[in-house]
Every structure is written in C-alpha cells, then in structure tokens.
N, C-alpha and C positions, 0 to 999 in steps of 0.2 A: 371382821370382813370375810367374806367366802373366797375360798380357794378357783379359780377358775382351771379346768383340766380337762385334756380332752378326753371325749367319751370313750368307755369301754362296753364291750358286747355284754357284759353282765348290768350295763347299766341300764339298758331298753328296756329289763323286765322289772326294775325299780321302779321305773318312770310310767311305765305302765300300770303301775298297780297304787298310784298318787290317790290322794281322794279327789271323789271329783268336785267340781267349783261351784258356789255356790249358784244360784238361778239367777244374779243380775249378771255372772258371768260363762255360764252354762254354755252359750256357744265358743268358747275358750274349749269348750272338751277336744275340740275337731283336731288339737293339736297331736293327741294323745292316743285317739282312736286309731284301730286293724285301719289301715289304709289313709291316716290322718296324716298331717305335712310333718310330723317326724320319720314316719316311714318313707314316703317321696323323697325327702329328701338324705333320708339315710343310702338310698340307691343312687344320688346323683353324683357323679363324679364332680372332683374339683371342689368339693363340700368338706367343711371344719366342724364338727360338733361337738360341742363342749360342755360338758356340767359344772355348776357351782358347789360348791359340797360347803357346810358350814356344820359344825361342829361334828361331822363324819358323815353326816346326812347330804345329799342332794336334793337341793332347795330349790334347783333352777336348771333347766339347760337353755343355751343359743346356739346358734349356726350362724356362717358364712360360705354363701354358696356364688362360684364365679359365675357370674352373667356375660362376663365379657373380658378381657387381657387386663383392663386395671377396672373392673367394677366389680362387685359381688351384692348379694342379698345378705337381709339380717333378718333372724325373727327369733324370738326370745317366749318362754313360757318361765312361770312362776307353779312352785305347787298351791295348790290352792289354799292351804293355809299358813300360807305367806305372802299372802297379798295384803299391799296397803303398809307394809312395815319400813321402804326406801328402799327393799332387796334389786325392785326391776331397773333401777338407776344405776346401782354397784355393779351389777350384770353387765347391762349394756355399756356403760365406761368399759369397765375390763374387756368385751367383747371388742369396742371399737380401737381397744388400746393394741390388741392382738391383730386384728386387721390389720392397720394402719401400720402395724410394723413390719407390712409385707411391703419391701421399697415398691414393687411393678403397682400395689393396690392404691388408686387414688380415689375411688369415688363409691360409697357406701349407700346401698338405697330400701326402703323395706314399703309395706304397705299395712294401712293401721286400719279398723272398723271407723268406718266416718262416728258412730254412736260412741266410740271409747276413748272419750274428752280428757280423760289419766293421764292414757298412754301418749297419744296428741301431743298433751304439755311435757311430760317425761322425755320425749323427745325432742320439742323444741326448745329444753334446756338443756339439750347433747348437743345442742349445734343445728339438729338435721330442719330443714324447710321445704315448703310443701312444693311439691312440682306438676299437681294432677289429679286428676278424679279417674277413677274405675268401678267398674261393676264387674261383679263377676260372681257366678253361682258355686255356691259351697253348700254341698248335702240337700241341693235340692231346692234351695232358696238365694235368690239373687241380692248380693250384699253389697252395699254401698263402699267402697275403699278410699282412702285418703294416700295419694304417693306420695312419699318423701324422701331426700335426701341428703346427702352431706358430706363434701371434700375432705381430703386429708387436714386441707390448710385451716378450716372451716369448724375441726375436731375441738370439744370443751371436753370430754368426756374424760381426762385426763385429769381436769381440773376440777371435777367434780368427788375425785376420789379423796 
C-alpha cells in the first residue's frame, strides 16, 4: 500500500518529469503541464498536497483545496504507468481519510471528465454522488464535467482500505 505524505518542493520536478499518458488518456497531461492545475493550485492558499510514494517512488499525488470554512476540492492524478492497477482508489481513500480528519471539513467535492466512466465509478464507490453538470474550457477546448460530492457522514473510503 503507498505511503501518503505531504508534498515537498523537490517533489514538483519528479512529478514533472512522469511519463506522459497514454492517448486514451492524454488530456490527463493538463495536470502536469507549466501552468496545468498542479501549478494553480500549488499557489492557492488553504491547499494540502500530497504524494503517494510506493516502494520509494511517487506514484500519485492529490490535493485538498478549501473552497469554503468546512468544504474543499479534490483532484488526484496517477503516473501514467500506474494506471488501471487500484493505485487511484488507495489514493483517494487515504486522501479522504486525511480530509475528513479535519473536525471544521465536512463536505468534499471534485469535478470528473463527463468521458472518464473509471474515474465516475471509482468514485461512486467512495461514497461521492453526482450534484451537476459543467462546462468549462481547458487548453482551448470546452469539456464537459460531471460534479460530485461527498459528506463526512457519507465517507466509504475508509472502508475501502
């Protein structure tokens, strides 16, 4: 099982230097890229980021970013050849485990690719459920979003471990 830890400044140019994902997953790069949402949200205050490291390696990092006094954001990336193995499940558990142990955090919410039917089900076996559609342009192309989310009372992710 991987270690979850929070990130260090030497770990951005690990993560950066990932291979990249294969072409059914290729818009997954956006995470990684000079100005992609690990950078954003490395700037945002109120923001957790953490890596998984499994056998000394980082395999994965997530974040929790505060949106509001008890809600935050989640979003999670996989190296790309660790996809498909149960790694984004182990993550996201631990991920929510660490949240949820913040007593003020009650309400956990993130935003999937409407097209990434995976991640979808990987989440609706955390618990999390769907509350929305969005659209919103990333790199120039307008993407469909699925919103979701998930109470503290609401959390499997625990039980998944």
């Amino acid at each position: 099982m991987p270690d979850l830890q929070d990130i260090q400044p030497a770990d951005f140019s690990v993560i950066r230097n990932w291979p990249p994902y294969p072409p059914e997953f290729a818009e997954l790069n956006y995470a990684l890229r000079d100005d992609g949402w690990l950078d954003k949200f490395r700037q945002k205050p109120a923001t957790a980021i953490y890596v998984a490291r499994q056998h000394g390696e980082i395999v994965a990092f997530s974040l929790l970013s505060k949106t509001a006094e008890s809600s935050a954001e989640f979003r999670i990336a996989l190296r790309a050849d660790k996809l498909g193995r149960g790694l984004g499940k182990t993550v996201a558990a631990l991920t929510l485990a660490r949240g949820f142990s913040d007593p003020g955090l009650n309400c956990i919410h993130l935003i999937v690719r409407k097209n990434n039917i995976r991640a979808q089900h990987l989440y609706r076996q955390l618990g999390f459920r769907e509350t929305g559609r969005a659209l919103m342009e990333i790199n120039g192309s307008l993407i469909d979003f699925i919103e979701m989310k998930i109470s503290k009372s609401e959390n499997k992710g625990a039980a998944t471990l």
